[in-house]
Residue, then its C-alpha position, 0 to 999 in steps of 0.5 A: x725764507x725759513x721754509x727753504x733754510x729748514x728743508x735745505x737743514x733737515x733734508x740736505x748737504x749742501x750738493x749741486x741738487x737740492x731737496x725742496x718740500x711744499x710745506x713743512x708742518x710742526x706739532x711740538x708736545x711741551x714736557x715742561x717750558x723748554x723741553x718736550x717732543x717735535x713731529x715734523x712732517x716734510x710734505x711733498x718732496x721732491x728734487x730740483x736736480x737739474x742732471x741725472x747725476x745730481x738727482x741720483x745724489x738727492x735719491x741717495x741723501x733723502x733715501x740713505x742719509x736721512x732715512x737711515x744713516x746714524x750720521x744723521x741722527x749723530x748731526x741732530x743730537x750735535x743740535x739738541x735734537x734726539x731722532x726718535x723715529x723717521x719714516x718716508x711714505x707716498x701719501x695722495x701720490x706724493x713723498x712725505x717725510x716725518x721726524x720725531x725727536x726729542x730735544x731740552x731747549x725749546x730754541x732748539x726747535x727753529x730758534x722758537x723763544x720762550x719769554x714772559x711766559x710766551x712761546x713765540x717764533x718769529x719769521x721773515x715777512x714773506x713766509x706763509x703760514x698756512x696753520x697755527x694754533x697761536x696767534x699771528x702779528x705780521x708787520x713790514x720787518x717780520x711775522x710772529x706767531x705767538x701761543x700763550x701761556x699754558x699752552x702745552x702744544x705748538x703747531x705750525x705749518x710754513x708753505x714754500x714760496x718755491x714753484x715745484x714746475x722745474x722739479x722731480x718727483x722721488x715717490x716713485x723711487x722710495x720701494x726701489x732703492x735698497 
């Protein structure tokens, strides 16, 4: 599912644990018809760390690399995308990430394609948008949101098909880590 591959990119190196959301949300800002700003809000994190040492590296990924490290924002501008900020905060008791970049090439944004004057996005079947201010086509092979032309913002949101039962929670750990 697309929601797992973003969350596995954005959030992650592959390790032994790994990093799940329960949705991932987008509110593109477009400049122009290939360039502009991308929010992007990762709800609900948490880890799948089987082991405490397996958990103490996702603590270390989410709350070191991500958060703060120049190597991750290095590895996104490789990508096209220019961090503009990134934060982690507890909302209605769980962890949410955002990232704000900039970027020059609308593909850059989660292979997101501009043709005939539509932006559109194509996912596997299976994925499951929660919202969207475009229009939705779902057929057997894919799911396409399509937005129109003129339009100067994309939102999205992708719910993970992923149960969080086995997972564990990183609020609790976002003030104690240094």
């Amino acid at each position: 599912m697309i929601f797992r591959i973003l969350s596995l990119i954005v959030l992650s190196i592959a390790f032994a644990g790994c990093l799940v959301v329960s949705k991932v949300s987008y509110h593109i800002v477009l400049k122009d018809k290939q360039s502009g700003t991308a929010t992007v809000t990762f709800h609900n994190i948490r880890s799948d760390a089987i082991g405490n040492k397996e958990f103490e590296e996702d603590k270390r990924k989410l709350f070191k690399y991500f958060l703060t490290s120049d190597e991750f924002a290095g590895s996104l501008e490789q990508e096209g995308r220019f961090i503009k900020s990134r934060n982690l905060d507890v909302v209605d008791g769980k962890l949410t990430g955002v990232a704000e970049y900039a970027f020059n090439d609308i593909e850059k944004i989660e292979s997101i394609r501009y043709d005939g004057g539509l932006y559109y996005l194509t996912l596997q079947s299976d994925d499951e948008v929660v919202s969207t201010n475009g229009d939705i086509i779902s057929t057997d092979q894919y799911k396409r949101i399509i937005w129109r032309e003129g339009v100067k913002e994309l939102k999205f949101e992708i719910a993970s098909g992923q149960s969080q039962q086995r997972t564990r929670d990183l609020a609790p750990f976002l003030k104690k880590t240094p």
